[in-house]
C-alpha positions in Angstrom: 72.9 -78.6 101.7 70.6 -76.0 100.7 67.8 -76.7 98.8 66.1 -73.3 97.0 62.1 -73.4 97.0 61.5 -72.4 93.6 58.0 -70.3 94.3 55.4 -70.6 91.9 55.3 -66.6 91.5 58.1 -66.3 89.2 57.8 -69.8 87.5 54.4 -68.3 87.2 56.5 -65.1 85.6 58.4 -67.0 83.5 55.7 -68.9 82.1 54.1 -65.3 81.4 57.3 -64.1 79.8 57.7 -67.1 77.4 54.2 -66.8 76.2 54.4 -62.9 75.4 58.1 -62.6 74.2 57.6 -66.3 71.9 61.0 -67.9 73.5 61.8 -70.0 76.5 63.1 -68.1 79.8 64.0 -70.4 82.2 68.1 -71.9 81.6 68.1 -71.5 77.9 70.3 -68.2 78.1 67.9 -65.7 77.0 69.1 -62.1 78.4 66.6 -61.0 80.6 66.5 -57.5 79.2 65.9 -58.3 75.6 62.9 -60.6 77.3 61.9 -57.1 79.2 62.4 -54.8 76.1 60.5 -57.5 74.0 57.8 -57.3 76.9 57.7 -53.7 76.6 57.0 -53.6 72.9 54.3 -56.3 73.1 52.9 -53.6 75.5 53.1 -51.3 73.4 55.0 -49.0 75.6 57.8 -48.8 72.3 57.0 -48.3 69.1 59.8 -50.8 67.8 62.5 -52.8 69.8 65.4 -50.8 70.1 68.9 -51.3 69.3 70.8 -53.4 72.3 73.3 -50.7 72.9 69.9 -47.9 74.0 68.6 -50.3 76.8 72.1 -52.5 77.6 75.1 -51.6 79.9 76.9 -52.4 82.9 75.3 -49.6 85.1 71.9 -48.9 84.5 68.8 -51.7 83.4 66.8 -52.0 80.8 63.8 -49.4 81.5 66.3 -47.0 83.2 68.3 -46.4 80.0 65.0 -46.9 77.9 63.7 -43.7 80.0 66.8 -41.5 79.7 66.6 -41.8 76.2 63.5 -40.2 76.1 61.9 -43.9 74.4 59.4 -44.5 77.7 58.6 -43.0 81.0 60.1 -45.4 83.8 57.1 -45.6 86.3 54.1 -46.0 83.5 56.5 -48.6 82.2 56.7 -49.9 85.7 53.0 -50.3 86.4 52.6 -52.1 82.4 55.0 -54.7 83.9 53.4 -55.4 87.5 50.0 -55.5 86.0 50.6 -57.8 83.2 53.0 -60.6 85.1 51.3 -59.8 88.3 54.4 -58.8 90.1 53.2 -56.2 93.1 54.7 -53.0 92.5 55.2 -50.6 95.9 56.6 -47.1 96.4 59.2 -48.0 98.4 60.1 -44.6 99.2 56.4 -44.0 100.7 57.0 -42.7 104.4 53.8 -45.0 105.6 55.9 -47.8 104.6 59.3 -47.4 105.8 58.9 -48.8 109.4 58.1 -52.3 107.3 61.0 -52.8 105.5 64.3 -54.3 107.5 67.1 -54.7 104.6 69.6 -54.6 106.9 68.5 -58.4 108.9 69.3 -60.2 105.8 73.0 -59.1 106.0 74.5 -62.5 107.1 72.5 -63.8 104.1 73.3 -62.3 101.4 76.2 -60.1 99.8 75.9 -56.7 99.1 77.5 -57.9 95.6 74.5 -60.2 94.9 72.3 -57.0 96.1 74.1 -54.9 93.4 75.3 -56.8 90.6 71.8 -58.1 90.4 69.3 -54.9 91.7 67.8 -57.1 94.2 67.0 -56.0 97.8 65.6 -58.2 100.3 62.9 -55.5 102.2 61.3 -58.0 105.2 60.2 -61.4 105.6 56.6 -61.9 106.1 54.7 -65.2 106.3 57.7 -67.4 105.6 58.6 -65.5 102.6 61.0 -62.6 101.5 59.8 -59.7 99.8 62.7 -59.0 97.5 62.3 -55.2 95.3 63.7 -56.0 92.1 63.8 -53.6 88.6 63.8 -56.5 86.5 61.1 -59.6 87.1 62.4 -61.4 84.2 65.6 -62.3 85.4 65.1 -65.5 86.5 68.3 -66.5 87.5 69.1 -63.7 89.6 65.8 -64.2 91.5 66.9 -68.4 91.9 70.4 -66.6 92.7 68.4 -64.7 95.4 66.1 -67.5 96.8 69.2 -69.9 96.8 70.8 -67.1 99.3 67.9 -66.5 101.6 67.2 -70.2 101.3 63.4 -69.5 101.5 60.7 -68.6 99.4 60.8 -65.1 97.5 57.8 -62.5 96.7 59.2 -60.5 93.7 58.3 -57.2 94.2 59.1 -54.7 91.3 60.0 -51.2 91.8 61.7 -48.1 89.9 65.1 -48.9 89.7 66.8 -45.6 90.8 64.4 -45.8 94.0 66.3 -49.5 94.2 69.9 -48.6 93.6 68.7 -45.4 96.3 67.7 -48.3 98.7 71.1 -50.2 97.8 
């Protein structure tokens, strides 16, 4: 059987969320984008924490809708989150870096639905561990849902989510 190898980078991210957002991430069925809005407001990137319905729906995350509705500007919110969990954030649209990223190896891996439903995107595999872009760093389960998949270690890398679904 597969055994995931929970990383200490987003236990390390979860640990970061519970403290800021007051409320226990890992399996206690707290929806990773209230913990991100909450995030958000405790960086006081919102003024207040929005109604559900402004940063929730089936197509777009969090920060995403929070930007179209004119609340935040996606990349400064972007940067608040890398630099207070510690998640790297990278351009991955940068031409310097496109030679580095191989998407396509993991593709006996995992699904294109996992990919997707969760806006995760293994980019390449370096030191024994996958550098995955994700929108969202505080969605724990996808990220185990990801590591289970790859069945190595993950690097969460965070990155504007319309660059993501681009990449997708």
């Amino acid at each position: 059987p597969v055994i995931p190898i929970f990383t200490l980078s987003y236990s390390r991210i979860a640990r970061l969320g519970e403290n800021l957002c007051g409320f226990r991430m890992l399996g206690r069925g707290v929806d990773p984008k209230d913990a991100l809005v909450k995030l958000l407001f405790e960086l006081g990137l919102l003024n207040q924490i929005p109604e559900k319905q402004l940063y929730s729906n089936e197509v777009d995350g969090p920060i995403k809708l929070l930007d179209k509705a004119g609340l935040l500007q996606e990349h400064k919110a972007i940067l608040a989150v890398s630099g207070k969990l510690g998640v790297e954030y990278l351009d991955i649209d940068n031409p310097d870096l496109s030679g580095t990223f191989n998407p396509s190896s993991f593709v006996g891996q995992v699904t294109p639905e996992l990919c997707w439903n969760k806006l995760l995107l293994p980019l390449k595999e370096l030191k024994g561990r996958v550098w995955v872009a994700c929108a969202n760093p505080l969605d724990i389960d996808s990220v185990r849902s990801m590591e289970f998949s790859l069945s190595k270690p993950i690097k969460l890398i965070i990155v504007e989510e319309f660059k993501l679904k681009r990449a997708l």
